[in-house]
N, C-alpha and C positions, 0 to 999 in steps of 0.2 A: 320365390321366397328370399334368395338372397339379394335382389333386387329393392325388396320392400325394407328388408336390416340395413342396406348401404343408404336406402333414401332414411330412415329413422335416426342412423346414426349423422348423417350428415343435417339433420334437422335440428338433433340433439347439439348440435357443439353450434350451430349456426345460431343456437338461442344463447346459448353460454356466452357468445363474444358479445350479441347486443348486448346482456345483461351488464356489463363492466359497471363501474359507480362513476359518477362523474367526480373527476377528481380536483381536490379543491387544491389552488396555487397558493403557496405561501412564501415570504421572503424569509423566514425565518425555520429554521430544524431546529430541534432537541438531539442531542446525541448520547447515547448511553456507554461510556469509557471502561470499563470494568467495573472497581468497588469504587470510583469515583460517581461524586455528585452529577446527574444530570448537565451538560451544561447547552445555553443555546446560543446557535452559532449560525450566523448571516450566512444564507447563502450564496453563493457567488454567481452572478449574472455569463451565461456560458459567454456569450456573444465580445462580452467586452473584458473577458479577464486581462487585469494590468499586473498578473504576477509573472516576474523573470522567473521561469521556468529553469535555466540554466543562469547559477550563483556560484561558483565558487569559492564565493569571499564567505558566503554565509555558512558559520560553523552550527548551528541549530541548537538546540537549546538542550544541558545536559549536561554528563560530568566533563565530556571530553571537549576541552580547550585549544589543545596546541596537537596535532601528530603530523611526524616529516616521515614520509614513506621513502622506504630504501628502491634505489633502482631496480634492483634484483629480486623477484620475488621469492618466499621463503617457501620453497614448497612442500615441506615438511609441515608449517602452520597452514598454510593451503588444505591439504588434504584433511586435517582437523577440522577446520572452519566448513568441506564440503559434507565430510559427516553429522556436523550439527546442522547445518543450513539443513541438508535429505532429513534430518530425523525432526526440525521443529518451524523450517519455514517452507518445506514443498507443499505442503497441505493449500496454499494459499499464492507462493511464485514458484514460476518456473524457469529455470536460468536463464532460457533464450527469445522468453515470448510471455505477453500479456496472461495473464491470468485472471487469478482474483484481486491481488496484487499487480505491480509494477513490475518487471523483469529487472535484475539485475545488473544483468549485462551491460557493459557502457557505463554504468552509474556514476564512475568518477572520473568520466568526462563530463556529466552535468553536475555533480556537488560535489563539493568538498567532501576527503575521507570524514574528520571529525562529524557533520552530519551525516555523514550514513552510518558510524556510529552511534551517534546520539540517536537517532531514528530508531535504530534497534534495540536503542537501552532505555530510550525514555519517549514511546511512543505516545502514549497519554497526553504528557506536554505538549509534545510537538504540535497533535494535531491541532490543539486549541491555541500555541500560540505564535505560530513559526508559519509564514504565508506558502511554503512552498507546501508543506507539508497537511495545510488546511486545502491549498488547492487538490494535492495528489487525494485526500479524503472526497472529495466532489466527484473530483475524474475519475474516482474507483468505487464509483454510486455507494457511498459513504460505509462502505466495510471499513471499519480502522484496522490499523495494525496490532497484533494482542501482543501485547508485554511476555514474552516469556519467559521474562527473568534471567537473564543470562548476565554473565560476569564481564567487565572489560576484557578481558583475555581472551574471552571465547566470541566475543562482538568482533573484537580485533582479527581475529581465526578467520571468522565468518569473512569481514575484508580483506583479507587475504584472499582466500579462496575468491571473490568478485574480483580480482585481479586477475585471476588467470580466464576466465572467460570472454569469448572471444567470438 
């Protein structure tokens, strides 16, 4: 009997996978941003992407313009920045390792602080109009980042704290 349920169930899912839909290829996505309009956006050929990945010059698109980081980290803003980061961005990264998200870790060795600022404060924009940021949407099979509304202060915190990781 249990011989006859292992061969049924294994019939059963063997028909489930042929059944898939044949899936149609298109150049073009729709992305759905929050209480923003639809917007649609090319997508990007994996094989030959020509975005620098690692920019440092590029400040990202946002309020934050100019920020010179202090040698010394603060770690009094640290620890603030790691409690909002656990309470509003672990759902999605994880400090040390890919997620659903990008991991933070390293981060500003590959972009400038002002973008990763801006990233956190105005994810919407970014992703539609800032190529690193349209790329990381692709490479993270097109989850965007949710605006959580946070203050410069507490964006700020939050890069702090990505400083001390390590």
């Amino acid at each position: 009997m249990k011989n006859v349920i292992k061969s049924l169930f294994l019939f059963g899912f063997a028909l489930l996978i042929s059944c898939g839909g044949k899936e149609d290829k298109k150049d073009k996505e729709e992305i759905q941003l929050g209480n923003y309009e639809k917007k649609e956006v090319q997508k990007a050929k994996p094989a030959s992407s020509e975005v620098n990945m690692i920019d440092m010059d590029n400040k990202g698109i946002g309020p934050v313009k100019n920020l010179e980081l202090p040698d010394e980290i603060d770690q009094a803003m640290a620890a603030k920045g790691k409690v909002i980061f656990d309470s509003k961005c672990l759902a999605c990264h994880k400090p040390t390792k890919k997620f659903i998200g990008p991991a933070p870790i390293g981060v500003l060795e590959r972009r400038s602080p002002e973008w990763v600022m801006n990233m956190i404060l105005n994810p919407n924009e970014m992703v539609i109009k800032d190529p690193i940021a349209k790329q990381l949407l692709i490479d993270h099979n097109g989850s965007p980042m949710a605006n959580q509304g946070l203050t410069e202060e507490e964006a700020r915190q939050i890069l702090e704290y990505f400083r001390t990781l390590k």
